[in-house]
RODO-2510 file (C-alpha; in nm, 4 decimals, decimal comma):
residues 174
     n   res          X          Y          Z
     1     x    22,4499     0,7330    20,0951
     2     x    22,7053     0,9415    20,3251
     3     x    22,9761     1,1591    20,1253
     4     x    23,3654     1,0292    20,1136
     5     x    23,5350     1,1956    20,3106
     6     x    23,9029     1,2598    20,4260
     7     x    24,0518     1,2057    20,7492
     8     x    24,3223     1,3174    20,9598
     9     x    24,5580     1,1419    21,1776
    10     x    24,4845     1,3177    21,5324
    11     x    24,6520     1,2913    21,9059
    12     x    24,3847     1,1064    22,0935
    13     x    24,5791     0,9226    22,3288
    14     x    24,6739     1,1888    22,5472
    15     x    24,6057     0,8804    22,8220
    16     x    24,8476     0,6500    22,7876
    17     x    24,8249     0,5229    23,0715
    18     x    24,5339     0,3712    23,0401
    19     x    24,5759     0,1688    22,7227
    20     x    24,7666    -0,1292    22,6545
    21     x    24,9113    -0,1799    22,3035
    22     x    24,8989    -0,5486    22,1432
    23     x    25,1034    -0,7204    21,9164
    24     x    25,0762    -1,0195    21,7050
    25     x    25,3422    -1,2018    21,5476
    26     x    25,0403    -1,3905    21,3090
    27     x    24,9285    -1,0822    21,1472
    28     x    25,2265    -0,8507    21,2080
    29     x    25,0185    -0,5768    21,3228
    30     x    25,0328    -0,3768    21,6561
    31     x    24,7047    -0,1517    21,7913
    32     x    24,6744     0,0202    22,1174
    33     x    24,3382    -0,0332    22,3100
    34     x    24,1686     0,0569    22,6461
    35     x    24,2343    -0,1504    22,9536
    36     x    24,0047    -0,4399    22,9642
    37     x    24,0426    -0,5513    22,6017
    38     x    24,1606    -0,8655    22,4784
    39     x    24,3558    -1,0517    22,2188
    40     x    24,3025    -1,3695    22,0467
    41     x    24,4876    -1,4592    21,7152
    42     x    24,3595    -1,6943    21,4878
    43     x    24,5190    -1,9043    21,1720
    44     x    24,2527    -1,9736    20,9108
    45     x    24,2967    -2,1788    20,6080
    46     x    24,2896    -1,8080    20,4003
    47     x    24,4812    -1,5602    20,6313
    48     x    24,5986    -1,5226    21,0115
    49     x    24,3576    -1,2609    21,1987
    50     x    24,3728    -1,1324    21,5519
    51     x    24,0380    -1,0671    21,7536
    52     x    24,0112    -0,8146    22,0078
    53     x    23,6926    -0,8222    22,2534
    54     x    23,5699    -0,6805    22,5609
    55     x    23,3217    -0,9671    22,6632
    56     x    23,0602    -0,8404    22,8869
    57     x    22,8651    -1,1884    22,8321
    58     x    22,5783    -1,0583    22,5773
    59     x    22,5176    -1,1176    22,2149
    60     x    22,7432    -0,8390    22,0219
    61     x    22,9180    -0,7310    22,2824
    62     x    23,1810    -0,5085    22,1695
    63     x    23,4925    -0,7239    21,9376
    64     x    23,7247    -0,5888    21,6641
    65     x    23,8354    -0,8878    21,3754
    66     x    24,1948    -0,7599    21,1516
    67     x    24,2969    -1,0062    20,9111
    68     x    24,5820    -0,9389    20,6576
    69     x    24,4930    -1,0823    20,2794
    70     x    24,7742    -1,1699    20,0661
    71     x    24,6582    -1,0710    19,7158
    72     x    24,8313    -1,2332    19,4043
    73     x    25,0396    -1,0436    19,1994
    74     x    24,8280    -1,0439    18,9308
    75     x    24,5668    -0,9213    19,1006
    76     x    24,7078    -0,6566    19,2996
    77     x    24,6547    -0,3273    19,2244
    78     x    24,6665     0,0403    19,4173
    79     x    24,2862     0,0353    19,4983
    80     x    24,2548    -0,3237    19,6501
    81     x    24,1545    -0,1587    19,9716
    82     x    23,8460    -0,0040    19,8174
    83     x    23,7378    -0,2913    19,6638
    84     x    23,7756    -0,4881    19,9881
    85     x    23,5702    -0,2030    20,1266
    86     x    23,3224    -0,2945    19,8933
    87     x    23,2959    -0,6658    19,9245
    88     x    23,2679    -0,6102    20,3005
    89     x    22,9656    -0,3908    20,2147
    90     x    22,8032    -0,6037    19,9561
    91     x    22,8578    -0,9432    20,2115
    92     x    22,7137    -0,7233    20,5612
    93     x    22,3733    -0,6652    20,3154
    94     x    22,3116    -0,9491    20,2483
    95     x    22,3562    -1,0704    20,5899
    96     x    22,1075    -0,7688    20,6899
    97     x    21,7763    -0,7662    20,7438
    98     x    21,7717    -0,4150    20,7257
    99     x    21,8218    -0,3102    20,3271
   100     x    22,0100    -0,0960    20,1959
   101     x    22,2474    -0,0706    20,5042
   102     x    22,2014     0,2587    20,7025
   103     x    22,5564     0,4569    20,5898
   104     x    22,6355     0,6953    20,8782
   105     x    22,9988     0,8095    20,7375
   106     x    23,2556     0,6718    20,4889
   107     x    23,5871     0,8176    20,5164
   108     x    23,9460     0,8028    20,2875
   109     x    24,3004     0,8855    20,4291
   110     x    24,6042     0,7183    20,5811
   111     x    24,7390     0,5097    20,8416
   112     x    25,0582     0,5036    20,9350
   113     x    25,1501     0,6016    20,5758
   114     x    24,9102     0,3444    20,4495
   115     x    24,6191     0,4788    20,2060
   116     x    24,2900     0,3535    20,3737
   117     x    23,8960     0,3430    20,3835
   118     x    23,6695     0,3824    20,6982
   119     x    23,3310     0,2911    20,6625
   120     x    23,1001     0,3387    20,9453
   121     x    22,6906     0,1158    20,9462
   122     x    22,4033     0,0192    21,0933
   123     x    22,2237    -0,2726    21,0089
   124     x    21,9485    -0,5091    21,1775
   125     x    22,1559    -0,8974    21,2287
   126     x    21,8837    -1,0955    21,0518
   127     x    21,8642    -1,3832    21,3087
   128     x    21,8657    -1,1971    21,6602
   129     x    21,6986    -0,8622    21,4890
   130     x    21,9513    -0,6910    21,6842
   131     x    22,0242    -0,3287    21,5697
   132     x    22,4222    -0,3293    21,5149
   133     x    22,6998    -0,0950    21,4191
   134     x    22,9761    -0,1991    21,2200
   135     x    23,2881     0,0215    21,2152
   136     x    23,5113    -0,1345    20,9306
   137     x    23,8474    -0,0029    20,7728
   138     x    24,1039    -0,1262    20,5009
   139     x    24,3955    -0,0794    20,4423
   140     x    24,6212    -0,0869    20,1280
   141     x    24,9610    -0,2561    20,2014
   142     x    25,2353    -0,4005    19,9901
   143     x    25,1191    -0,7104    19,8047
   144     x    24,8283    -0,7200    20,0746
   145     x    24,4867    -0,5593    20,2420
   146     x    24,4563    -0,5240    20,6236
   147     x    24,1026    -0,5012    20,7196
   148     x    23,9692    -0,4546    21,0294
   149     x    23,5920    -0,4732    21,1235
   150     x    23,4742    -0,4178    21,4357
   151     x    23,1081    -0,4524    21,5705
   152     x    22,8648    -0,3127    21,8344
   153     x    22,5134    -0,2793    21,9525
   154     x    22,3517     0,0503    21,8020
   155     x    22,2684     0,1452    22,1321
   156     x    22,6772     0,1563    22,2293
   157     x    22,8111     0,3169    21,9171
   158     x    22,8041     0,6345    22,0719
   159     x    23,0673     0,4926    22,3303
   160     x    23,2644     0,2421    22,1443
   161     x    23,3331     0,4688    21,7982
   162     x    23,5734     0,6787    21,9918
   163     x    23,7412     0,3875    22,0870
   164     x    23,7384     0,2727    21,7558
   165     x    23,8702     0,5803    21,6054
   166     x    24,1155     0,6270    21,9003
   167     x    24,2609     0,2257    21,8161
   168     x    24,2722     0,2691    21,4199
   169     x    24,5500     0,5704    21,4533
   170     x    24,7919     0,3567    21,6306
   171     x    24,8184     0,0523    21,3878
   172     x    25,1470    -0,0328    21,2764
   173     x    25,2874    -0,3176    21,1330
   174     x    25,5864    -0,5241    21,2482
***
């Protein structure tokens, strides 16, 4: 399993202008992307989520899910982003083929004041036996978790996690 880690809040976008920052009114959340991304916000029965893609036409071509989950008052507590770390983990392996899930990093820290988890997988999708990376984060907010998953071939993490990384640093929330 890969070690916890910390992480540190970095200036990546030294190329603005190149980006394009989005903003939904559903999930109250703002995140800056490359060119050629797109939004899509969605109102569940649960929680409102926003999906960002860059469709190239292909199974898993590169998309990014955030959802914010009101959590009761009763249940709330100053580690709810860890645990929805965990569910996220325990749900992806069972939807794997591939078990245990390959752990390539797992990461604790901040954003934008916010304590949060990063945890970075591989796994084989069980009915196309596509290899896939999963980049996922959550985030601890009053009342509420933010979590963000975003997927990928294997074979385009190595160009997508920078983008990835790059995007989580500039969430804020309206």
């Amino acid at each position: 399993m890969a070690k916890l880690s910390r992480f540190k809040t970095m200036d990546i976008f030294n190329n603005s202008e190149h980006k394009l920052q989005f903003s939904s009114k559903k999930t109250g959340i703002s995140i800056t992307l490359p060119i050629g991304w797109y939004q899509e916000s969605k109102e569940d029965a649960d929680s409102p989520s926003d999906i960002y893609f860059q469709s190239l036409g292909e199974p898993y071509s590169p998309y990014i899910t955030i959802k914010v989950i009101q959590i009761p008052e009763i249940e709330y507590h100053e580690n709810s982003y860890q645990e929805l770390s965990e569910i996220i983990l325990k749900e992806q392996a069972e939807y794997s083929s591939w078990k245990p899930l390959e752990m390539l990093e797992q990461r604790l820290g901040n954003i934008n004041h916010h304590p949060a988890r990063i945890d970075i997988f591989n796994f084989i999708e069980k009915e196309t036996k596509i290899p896939v990376t999963q980049y996922q984060l959550t985030l601890q907010l009053d009342r509420a978790v933010c979590g963000l998953v975003a997927i990928m071939k294997t074979e385009d993490k190595d160009r997508y996690l920078p983008v990835f990384n790059e995007a989580v640093q500039t969430i804020k929330f309206n």
